[in-house]
Structure formats: structure tokens, C-alpha cells
N, C-alpha and C positions, 0 to 999 in steps of 0.2 A: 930617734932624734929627741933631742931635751931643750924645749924650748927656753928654761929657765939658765943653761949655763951656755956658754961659747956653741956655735956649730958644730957639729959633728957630720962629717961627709961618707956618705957613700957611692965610692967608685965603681962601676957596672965596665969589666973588662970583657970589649964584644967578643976578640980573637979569643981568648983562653977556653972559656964553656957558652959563651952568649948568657942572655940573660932572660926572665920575665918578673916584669911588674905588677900586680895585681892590687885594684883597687875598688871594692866595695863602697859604692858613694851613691846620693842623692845632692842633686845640683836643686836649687827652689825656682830658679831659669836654667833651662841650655840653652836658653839660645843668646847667654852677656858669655865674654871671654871671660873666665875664671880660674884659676890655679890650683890642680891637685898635686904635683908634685914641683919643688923648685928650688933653687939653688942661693942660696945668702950672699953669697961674693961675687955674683953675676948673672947676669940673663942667658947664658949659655948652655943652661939645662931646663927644661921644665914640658910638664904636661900641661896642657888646659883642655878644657872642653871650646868648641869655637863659637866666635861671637857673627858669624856669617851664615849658618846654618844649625840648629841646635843636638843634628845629626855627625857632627865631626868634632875630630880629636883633636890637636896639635902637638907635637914631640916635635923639639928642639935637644938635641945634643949638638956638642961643640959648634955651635951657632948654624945648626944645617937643621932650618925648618922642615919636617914631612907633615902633612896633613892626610889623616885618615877618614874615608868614610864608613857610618855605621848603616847597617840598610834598619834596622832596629829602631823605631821611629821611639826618642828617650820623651817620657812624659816628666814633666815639674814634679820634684818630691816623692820621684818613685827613685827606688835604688838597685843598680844593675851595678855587677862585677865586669869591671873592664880592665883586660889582660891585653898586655904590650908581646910579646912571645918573638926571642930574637935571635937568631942562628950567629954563630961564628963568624959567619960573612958578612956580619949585621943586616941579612933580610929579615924584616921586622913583620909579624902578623896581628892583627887585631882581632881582638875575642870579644864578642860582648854577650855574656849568660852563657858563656862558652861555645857559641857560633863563631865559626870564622865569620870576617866580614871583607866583604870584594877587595883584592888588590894587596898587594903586598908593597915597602915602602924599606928601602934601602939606605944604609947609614953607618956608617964603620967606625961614629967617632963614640966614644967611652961617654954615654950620662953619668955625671958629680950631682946627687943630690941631697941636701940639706935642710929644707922646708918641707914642712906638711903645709896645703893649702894657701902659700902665697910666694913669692919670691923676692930678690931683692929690689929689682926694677920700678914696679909698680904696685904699692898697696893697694891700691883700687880693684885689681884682677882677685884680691883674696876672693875667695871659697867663701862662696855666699850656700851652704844645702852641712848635709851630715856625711861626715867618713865612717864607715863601718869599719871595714878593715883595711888591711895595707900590707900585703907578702910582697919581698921583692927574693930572689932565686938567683944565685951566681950561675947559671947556667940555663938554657933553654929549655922546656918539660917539652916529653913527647905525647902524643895523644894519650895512654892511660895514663899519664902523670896530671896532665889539666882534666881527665875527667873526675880524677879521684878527688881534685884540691877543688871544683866546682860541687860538687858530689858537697864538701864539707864546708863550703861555702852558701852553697843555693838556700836555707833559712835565712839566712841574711837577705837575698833578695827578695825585694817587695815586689 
């Protein structure tokens, strides 16, 4: 993404390969709603961490909220890789430090995303913490594919 010229979209097509997201970040609260990934031309894409527990995700594609929980109790200014990991059928699994976390969360419509750390809706939700990285995968990893990309990630977490 280039925050300096026009948007640039990336389309995540669930049916073709699925997809995962992967984001190395530090929030300074989890527990205010905030935006790691989001979309410029609408609120119809975006990740946040939630502003109701500071153990849950939020993924909105095509305006279909899922809420994830972490059992991963996240600490202020600490930074954990958390990976979206999403099948064909869009069942979606949540990784955090490369744990599953309880529950899996269904959803078949295509995330558009174009923002790092905020979306169009509300500037107030911006990314108050530090992004490390940020892989997104046209297709879904299977287990020794997230162990290897954690494996080359884990220095990054604090």
C-alpha cells in the first residue's frame, strides 16, 4: 500500500486458494477498538482488535462481522503475530504466536483491503501501538507452511 498516492486494493478471493493474513503488531491498549487492516472506500473490510474485551479480533468482510476469541491473554506494547488462515469455504482460523485459538468463524464474502492501521469510516479507530510486519497469502498455508512463516517471524515477537 502507498499511503502517498491514490489506494491501491487488495482483493483476497476466498473460493479460488483462500487466503491468510498475517500481522505482527503491538496495540499500546487492546482493549479501545483499533484498526490493523481497512479499506478507504468503505467500512466493508477491516480487521480490528475489540474494544469489549482486549482478547478479541474483529474481521468484517463484505459487511459480515465475525468476532474471534484469543485465549492468549494480549499484554499493552507487547507484539504477537496474528494470522487470519482461511479455507475455500471461507472457514476462517485464528493464530495468535501460531496457536490455534478456540472456534473457527465462517465467511465466504472476498476482504478488499487498502489501509494499513485505519479505515475510511472512522479515524478515531486508527492504530494507536507499532506494526512489524504484514504478509497477506493468496491462498490458505497448511501446517508446515505457518510453522515455517512463524519459525521467520517469532524474533519479531516480543
Amino acid at each position: 500500500f502507498d499511503v502517498s498516492e491514490a489506494a491501491t486494493s487488495i482483493t483476497l478471493d476466498v473460493s479460488v486458494n483462500g487466503y491468510c493474513v498475517i500481522i505482527v503488531y503491538a496495540a499500546e491498549d487492546w482493549g479501545v477498538t483499533k484498526v490493523v487492516l481497512g479499506n478507504s472506500s468503505n467500512s466493508e473490510t477491516y480487521i480490528t482488535h475489540h474494544s469489549t474485551s482486549p482478547d478479541k479480533f474483529d474481521f468484517i468482510a463484505g459487511n459480515t462481522l465475525k468476532t474471534f476469541s484469543s485465549s492468549t491473554a494480549l499484554t499493552n506494547d507487547k507484539h504477537y503475530a496474528v494470522m487470519f488462515n482461511t479455507s475455500t469455504q471461507g472457514v476462517t482460523t485464528l493464530y495468535v504466536n501460531n496457536a490455534a485459538q478456540e472456534g473457527t468463524k465462517t465467511n465466504t464474502s472476498d476482504p478488499v483491503f487498502s489501509q494499513i492501521g485505519t479505515t475510511n469510516s472512522d479515524n478515531s479507530t486508527s492504530l494507536q501501538g507499532k506494526i512489524k510486519e504484514i504478509i497477506i497469502y493468496e491462498k490458505q498455508l497448511v501446517a508446515s507452511e505457518r510453522d515455517q512463516l512463524y519459525n521467520y517471524l517469532s524474533p519479531l515477537v516480543s
